[in-house]
MMTF fields as JSON, N, C-alpha, C and O atoms, coordinates in Angstrom:
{
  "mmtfVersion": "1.0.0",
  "mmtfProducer": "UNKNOWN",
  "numBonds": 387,
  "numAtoms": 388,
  "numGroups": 97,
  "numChains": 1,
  "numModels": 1,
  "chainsPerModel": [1],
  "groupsPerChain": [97],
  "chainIdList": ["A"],
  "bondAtomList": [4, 2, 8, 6, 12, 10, 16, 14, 20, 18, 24, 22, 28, 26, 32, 30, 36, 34, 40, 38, 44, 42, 48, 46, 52, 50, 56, 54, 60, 58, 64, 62, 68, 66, 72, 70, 76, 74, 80, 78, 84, 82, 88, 86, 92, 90, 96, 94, 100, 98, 104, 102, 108, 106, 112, 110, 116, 114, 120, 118, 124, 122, 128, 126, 132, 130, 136, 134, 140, 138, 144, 142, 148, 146, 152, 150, 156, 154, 160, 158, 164, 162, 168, 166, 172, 170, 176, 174, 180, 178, 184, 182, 188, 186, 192, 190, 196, 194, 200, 198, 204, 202, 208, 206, 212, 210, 216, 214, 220, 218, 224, 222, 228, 226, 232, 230, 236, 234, 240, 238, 244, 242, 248, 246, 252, 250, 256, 254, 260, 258, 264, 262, 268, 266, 272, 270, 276, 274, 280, 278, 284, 282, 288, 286, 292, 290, 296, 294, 300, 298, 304, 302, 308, 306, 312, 310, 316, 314, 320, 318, 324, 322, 328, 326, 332, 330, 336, 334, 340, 338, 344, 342, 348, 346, 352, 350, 356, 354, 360, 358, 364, 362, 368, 366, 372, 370, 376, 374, 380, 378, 384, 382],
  "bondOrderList": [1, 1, 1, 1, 1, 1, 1, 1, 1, 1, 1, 1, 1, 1, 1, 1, 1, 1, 1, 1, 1, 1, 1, 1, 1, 1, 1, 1, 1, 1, 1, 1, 1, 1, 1, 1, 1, 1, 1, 1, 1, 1, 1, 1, 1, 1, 1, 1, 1, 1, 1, 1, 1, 1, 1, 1, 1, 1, 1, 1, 1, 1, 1, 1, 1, 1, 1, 1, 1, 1, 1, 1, 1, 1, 1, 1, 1, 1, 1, 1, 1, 1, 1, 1, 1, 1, 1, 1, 1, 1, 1, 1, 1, 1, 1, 1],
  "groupList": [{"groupName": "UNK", "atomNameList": ["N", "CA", "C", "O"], "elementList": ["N", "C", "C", "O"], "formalChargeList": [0, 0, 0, 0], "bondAtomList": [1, 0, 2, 1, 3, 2], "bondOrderList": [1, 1, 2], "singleLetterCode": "X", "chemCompType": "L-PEPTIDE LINKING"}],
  "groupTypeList": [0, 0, 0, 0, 0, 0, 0, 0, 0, 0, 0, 0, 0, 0, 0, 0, 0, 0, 0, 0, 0, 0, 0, 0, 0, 0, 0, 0, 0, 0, 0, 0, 0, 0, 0, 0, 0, 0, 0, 0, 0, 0, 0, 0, 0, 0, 0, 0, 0, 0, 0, 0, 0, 0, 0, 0, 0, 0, 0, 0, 0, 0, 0, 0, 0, 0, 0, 0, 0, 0, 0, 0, 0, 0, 0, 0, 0, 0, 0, 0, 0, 0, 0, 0, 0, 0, 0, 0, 0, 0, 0, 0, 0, 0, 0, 0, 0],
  "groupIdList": [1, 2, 3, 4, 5, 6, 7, 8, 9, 10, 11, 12, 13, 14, 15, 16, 17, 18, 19, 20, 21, 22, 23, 24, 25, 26, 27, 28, 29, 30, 31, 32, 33, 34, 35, 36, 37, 38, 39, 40, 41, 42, 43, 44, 45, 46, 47, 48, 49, 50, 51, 52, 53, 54, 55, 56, 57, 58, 59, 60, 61, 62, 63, 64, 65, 66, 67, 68, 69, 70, 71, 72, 73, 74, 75, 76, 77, 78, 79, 80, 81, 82, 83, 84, 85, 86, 87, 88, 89, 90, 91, 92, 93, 94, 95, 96, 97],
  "secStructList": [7, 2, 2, 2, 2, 2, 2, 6, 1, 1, 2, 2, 2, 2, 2, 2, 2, 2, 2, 2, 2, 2, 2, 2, 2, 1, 4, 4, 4, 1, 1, 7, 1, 1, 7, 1, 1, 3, 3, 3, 3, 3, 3, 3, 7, 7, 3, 3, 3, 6, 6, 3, 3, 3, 3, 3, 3, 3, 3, 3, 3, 7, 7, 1, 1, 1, 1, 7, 3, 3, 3, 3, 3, 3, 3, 3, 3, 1, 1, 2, 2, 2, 2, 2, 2, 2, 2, 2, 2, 6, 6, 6, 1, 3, 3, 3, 7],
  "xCoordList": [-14.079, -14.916, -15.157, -15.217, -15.336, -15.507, -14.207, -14.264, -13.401, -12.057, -12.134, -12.03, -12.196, -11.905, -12.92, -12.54, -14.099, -15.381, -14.767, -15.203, -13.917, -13.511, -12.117, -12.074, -11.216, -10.614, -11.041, -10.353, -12.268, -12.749, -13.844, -14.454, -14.058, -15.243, -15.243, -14.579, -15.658, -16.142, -14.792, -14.019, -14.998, -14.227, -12.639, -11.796, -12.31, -10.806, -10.513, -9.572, -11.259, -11.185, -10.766, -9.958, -11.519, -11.084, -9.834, -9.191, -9.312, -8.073, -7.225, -6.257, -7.22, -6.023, -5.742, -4.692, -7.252, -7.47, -6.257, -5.272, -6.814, -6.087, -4.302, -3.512, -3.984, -2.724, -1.939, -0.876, -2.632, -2.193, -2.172, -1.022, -2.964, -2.119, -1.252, -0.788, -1.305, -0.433, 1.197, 2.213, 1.049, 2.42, 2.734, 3.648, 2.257, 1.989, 2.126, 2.533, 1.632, 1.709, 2.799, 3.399, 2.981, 4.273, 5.633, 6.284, 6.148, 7.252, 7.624, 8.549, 5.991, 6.188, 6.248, 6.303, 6.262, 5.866, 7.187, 7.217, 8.808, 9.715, 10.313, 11.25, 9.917, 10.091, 10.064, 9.019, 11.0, 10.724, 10.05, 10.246, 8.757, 8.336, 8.571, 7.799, 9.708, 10.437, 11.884, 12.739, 11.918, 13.225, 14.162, 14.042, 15.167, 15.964, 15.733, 16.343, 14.982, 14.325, 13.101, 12.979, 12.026, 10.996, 10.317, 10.698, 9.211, 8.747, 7.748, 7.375, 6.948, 5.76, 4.41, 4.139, 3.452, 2.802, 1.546, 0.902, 1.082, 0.318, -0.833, -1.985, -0.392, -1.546, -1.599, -0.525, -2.4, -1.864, -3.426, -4.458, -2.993, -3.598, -3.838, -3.143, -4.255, -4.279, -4.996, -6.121, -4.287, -5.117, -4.549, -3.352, -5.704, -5.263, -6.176, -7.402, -5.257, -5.158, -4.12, -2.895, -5.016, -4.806, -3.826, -2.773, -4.329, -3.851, -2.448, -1.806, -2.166, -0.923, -1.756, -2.782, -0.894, -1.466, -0.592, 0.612, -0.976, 0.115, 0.111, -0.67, 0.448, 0.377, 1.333, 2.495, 0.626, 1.417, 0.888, -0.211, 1.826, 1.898, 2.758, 3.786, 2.315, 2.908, 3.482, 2.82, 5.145, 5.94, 6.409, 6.92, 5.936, 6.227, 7.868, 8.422, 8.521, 9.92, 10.056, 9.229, 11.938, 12.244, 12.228, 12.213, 12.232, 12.429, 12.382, 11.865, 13.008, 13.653, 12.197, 11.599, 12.019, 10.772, 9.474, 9.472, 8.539, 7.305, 6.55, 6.232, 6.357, 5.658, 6.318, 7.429, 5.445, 6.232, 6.058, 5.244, 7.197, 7.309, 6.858, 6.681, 6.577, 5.909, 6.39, 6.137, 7.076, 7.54, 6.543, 6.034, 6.118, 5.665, 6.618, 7.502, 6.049, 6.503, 5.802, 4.731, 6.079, 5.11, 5.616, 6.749, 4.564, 5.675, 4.156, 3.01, 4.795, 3.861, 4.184, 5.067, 3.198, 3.008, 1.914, 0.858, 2.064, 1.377, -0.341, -1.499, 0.145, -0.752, 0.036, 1.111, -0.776, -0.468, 0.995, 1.982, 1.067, 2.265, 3.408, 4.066, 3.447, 4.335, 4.709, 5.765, 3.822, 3.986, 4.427, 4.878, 4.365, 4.983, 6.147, 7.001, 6.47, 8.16, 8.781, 9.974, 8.166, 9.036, 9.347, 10.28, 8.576, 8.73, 9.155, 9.191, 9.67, 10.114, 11.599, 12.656, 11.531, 13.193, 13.87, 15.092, 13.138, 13.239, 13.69, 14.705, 13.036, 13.084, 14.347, 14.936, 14.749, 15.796, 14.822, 15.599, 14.143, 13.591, 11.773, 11.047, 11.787, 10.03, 9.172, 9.734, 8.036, 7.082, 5.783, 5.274, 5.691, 4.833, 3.583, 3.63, 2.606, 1.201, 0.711, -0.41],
  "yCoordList": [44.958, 43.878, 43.931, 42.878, 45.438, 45.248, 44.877, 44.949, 44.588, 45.305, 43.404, 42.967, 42.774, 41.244, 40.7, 39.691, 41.045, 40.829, 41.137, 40.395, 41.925, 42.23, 41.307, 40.791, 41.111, 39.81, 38.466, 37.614, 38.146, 37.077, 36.953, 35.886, 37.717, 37.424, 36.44, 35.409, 36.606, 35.687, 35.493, 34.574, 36.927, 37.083, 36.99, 36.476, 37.361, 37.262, 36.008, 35.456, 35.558, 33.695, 32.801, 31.882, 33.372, 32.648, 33.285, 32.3, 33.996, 35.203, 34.459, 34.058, 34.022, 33.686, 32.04, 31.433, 31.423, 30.034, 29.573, 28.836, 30.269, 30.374, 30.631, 29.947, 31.862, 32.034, 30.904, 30.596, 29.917, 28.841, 27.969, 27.949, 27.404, 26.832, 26.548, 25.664, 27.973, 28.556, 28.447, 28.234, 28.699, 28.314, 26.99, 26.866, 26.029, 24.097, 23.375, 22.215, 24.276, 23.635, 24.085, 23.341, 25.525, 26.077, 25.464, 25.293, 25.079, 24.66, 23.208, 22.883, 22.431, 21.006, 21.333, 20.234, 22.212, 22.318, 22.141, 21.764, 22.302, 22.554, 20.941, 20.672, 19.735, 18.262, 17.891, 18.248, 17.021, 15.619, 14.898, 14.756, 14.288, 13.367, 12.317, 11.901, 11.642, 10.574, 11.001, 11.705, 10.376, 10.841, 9.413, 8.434, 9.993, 8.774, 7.635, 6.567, 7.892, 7.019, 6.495, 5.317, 7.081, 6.491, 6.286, 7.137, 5.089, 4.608, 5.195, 5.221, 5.996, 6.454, 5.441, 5.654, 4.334, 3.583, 4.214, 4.995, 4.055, 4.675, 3.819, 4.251, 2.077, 1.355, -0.25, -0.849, -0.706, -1.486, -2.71, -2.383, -4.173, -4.925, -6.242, -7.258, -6.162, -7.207, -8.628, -8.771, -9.512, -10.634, -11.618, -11.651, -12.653, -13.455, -14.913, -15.014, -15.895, -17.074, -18.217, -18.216, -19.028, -19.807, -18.633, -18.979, -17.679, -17.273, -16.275, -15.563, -16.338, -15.098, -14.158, -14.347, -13.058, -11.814, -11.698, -11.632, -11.654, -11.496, -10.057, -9.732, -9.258, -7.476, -7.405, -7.799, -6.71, -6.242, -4.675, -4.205, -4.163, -2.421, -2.128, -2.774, -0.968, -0.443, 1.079, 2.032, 1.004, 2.061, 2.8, 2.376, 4.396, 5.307, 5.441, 5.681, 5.191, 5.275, 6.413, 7.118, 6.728, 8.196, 7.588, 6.369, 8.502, 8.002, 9.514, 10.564, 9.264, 10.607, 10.904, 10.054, 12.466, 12.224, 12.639, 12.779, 12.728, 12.774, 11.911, 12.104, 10.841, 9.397, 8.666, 8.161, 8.797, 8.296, 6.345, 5.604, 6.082, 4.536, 3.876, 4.371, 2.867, 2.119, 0.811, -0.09, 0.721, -0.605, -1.501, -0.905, -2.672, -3.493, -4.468, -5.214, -4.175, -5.172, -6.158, -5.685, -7.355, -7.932, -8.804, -9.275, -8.934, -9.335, -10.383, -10.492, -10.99, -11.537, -11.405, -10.79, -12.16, -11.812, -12.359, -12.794, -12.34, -12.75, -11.565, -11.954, -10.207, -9.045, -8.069, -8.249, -7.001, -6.022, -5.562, -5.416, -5.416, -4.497, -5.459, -5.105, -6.492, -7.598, -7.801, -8.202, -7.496, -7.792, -6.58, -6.7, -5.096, -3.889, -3.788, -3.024, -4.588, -4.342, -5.349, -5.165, -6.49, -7.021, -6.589, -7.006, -5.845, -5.086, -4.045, -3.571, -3.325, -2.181, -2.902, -2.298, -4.335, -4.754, -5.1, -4.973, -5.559, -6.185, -4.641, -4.703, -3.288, -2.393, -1.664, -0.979, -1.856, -0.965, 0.659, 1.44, 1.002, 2.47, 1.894, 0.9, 3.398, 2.273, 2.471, 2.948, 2.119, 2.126, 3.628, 3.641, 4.515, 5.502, 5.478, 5.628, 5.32, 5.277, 6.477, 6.611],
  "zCoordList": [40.879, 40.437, 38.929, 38.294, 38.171, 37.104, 35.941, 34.713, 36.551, 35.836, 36.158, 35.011, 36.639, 36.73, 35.904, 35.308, 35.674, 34.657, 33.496, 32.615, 33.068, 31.657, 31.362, 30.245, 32.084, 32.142, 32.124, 31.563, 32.763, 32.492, 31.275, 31.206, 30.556, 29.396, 28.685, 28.789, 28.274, 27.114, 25.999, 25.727, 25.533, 24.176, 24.821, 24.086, 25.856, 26.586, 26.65, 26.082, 27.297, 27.598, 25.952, 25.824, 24.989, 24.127, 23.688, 23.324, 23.553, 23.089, 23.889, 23.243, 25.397, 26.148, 25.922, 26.133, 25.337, 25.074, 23.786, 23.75, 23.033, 21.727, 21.628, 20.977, 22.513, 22.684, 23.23, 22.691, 24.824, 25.378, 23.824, 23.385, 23.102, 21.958, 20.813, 20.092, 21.092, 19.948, 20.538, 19.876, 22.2, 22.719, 23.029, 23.844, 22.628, 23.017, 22.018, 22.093, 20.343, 19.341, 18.35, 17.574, 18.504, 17.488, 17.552, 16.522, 18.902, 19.048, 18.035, 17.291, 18.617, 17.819, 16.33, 15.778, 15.476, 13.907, 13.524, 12.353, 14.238, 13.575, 13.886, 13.135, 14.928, 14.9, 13.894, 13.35, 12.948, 11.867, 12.941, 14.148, 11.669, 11.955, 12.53, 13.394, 12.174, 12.271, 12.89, 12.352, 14.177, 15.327, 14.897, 14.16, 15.875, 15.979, 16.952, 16.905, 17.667, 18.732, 18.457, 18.792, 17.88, 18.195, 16.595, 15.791, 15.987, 15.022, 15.432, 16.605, 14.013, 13.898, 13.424, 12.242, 14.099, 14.019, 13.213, 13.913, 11.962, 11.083, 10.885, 10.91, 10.603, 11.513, 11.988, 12.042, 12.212, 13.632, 13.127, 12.54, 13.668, 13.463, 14.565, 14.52, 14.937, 16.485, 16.315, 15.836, 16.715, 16.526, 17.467, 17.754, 18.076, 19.187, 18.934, 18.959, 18.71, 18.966, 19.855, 19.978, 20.322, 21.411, 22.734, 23.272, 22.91, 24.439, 23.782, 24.554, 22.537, 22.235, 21.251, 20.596, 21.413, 20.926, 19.678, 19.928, 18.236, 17.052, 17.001, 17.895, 16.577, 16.258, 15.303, 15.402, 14.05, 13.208, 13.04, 13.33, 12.582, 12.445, 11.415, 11.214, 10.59, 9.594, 9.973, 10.384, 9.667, 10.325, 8.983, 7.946, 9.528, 8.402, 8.677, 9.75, 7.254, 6.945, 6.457, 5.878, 6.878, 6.118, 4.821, 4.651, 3.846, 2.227, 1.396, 1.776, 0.312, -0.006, -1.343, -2.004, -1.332, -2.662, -1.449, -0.226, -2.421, -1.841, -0.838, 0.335, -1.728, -1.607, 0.066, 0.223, 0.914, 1.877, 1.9, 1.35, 2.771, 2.794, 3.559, 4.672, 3.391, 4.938, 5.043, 4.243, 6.025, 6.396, 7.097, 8.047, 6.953, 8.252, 9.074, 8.653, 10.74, 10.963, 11.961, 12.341, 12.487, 13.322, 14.66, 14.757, 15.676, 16.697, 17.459, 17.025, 18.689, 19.184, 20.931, 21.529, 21.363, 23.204, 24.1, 23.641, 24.779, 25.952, 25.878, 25.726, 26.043, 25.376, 24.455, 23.885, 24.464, 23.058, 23.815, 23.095, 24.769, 25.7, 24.889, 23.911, 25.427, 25.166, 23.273, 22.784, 22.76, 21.522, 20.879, 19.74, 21.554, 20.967, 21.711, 21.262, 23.111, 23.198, 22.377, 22.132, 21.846, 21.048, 19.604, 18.918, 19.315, 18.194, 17.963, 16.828, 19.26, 19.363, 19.722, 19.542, 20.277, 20.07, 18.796, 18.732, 17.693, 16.519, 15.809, 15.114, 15.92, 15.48, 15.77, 14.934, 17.054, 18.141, 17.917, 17.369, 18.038, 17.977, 19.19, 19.167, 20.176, 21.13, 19.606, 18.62, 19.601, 18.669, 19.538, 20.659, 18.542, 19.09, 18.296, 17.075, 18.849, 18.232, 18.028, 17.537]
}
């Protein structure tokens, strides 16, 4: 019983807490930002008149240098779903928020 009390403490719990993220997040550090599949959505603007949804979003571009680029682009729809697959067709890449 005591030997399971010292596995479960306090200070263990956070030690094993910490390790679980360290194995969840290290892997992702060596990803580019920017894949070949998917647009990184940095920010996003919604607006609806007469019954369609307009959405525009600004997509971080590769670009060589520091200064990163930002493309916009904009789409429309029935709802937001509808208006980010059309923009993710206009794009050929899905759009990731």
């Amino acid at each position: 019983m005591k030997k399971l009390k010292t596995i479960f403490s306090p200070r263990n719990l956070i030690v094993w807490l910490f390790a679980l993220v360290l194995v969840f997040t290290v892997p992702k550090l060596n990803e580019p930002i920017m894949s070949d599949t998917d647009a990184i959505v940095t920010m996003m603007c919604v607006d609806e008149k007469d019954g369609k949804v307009d959405l525009a979003v600004s997509v971080l571009a590769p670009a060589e240098g520091k200064t990163p680029k930002y493309e916009i682009y904009s789409g429309s729809g029935e709802s937001i779903g509808e208006a980010t697959d059309n923009i993710s067709l206009m794009l050929g890449k899905d759009v990731a928020f």
